[in-house]
C-alpha positions as CSV (number, residue, x, y, z in Angstrom):
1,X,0.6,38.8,5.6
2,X,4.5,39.1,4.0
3,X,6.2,35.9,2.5
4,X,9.7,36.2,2.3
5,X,11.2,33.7,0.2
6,X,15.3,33.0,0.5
7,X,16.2,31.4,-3.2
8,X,19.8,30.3,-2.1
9,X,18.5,28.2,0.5
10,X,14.8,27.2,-0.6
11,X,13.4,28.8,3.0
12,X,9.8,30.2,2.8
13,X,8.6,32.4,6.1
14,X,5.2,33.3,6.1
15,X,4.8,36.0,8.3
16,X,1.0,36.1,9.7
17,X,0.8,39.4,11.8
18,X,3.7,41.2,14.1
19,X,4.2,39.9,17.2
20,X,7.1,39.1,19.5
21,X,8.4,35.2,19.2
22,X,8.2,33.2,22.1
23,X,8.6,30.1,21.0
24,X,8.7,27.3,17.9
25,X,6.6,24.7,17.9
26,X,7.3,21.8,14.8
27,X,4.5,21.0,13.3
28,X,5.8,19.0,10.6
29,X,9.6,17.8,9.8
30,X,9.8,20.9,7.5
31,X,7.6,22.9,9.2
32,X,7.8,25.2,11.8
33,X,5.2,27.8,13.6
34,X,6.1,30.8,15.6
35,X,4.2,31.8,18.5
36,X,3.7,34.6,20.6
37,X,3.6,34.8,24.6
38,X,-0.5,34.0,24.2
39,X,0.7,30.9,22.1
40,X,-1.2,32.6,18.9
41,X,0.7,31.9,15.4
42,X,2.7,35.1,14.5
43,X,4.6,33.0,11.2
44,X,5.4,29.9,9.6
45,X,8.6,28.5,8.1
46,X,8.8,26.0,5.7
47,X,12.4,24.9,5.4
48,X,12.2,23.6,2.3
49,X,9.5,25.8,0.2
50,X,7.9,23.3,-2.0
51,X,6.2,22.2,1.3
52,X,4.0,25.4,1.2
53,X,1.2,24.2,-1.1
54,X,0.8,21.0,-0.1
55,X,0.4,22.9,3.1
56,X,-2.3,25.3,1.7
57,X,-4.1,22.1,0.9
58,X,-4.5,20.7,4.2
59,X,-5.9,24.2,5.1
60,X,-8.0,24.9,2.0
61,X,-9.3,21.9,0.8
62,X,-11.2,22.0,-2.8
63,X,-14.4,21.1,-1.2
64,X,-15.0,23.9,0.9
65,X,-14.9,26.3,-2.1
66,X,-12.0,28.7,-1.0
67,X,-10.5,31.1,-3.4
68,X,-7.1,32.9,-2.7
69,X,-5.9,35.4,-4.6
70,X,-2.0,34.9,-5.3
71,X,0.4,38.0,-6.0
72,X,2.0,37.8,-9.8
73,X,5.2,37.6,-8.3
74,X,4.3,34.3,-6.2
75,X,2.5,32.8,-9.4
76,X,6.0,33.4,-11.1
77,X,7.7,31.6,-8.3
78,X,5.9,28.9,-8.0
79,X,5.5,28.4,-12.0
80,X,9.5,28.3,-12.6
81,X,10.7,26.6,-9.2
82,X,7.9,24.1,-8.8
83,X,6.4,23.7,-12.0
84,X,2.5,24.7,-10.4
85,X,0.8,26.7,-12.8
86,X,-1.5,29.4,-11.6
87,X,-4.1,31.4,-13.6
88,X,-5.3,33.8,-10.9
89,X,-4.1,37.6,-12.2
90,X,-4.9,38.9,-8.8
91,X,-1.6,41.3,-8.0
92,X,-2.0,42.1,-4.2
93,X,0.3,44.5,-2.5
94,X,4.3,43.4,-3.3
95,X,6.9,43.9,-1.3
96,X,10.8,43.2,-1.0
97,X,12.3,41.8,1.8
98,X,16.3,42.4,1.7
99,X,18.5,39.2,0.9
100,X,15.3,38.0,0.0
101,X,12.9,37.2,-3.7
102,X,9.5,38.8,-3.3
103,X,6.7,37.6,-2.7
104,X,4.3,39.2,-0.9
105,X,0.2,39.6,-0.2
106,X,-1.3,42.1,1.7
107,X,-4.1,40.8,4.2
């Protein structure tokens, strides 16, 4: 899994797996999922990046006793843009998208 997160504009893509695009289904006002031909989920978009935990909750919630492991870098993010503060120190893989801040986990 890459995020690639665009500061100037507040975009967030979460890129699941490769895979060609076929289409873009909405799945919420800010939120849009890419799918291949087979209509599996190749990335997410969150047009306005602040919708990305509240997304992670819907998936994760508390009571099923999920941990993630969050990349410094995306800790940092979320810290300074959003104010969330995260005390996992699990670095994953990192990796730099051009045009684009950081953020990455490897999966």
């Amino acid at each position: 899994m890459v995020l690639r997160y665009s500061p100037d504009r507040n975009l967030l893509y979460v890129e699941l797996r490769d895979g060609e695009v076929a289409e873009t289904a909405e799945l919420d006002e800010e939120i849009y999922v890419d799918l291949d031909p087979d209509g599996r989920p190749v990335g997410i978009e969150f047009l306005d990046a602040g919708a990305f935990l509240p997304f992670l909750q819907r998936l994760l919630p508390e009571s099923d006793g999920v941990m993630m492991e969050i990349p410094a870098t995306l800790r940092d993010l979320l810290d300074r843009r959003f104010g969330v503060a995260v005390e996992d120190d699990a670095v994953a893989g990192l990796v730099r998208q051009p045009g684009s801040t950081a953020v990455a986990s490897g999966a």
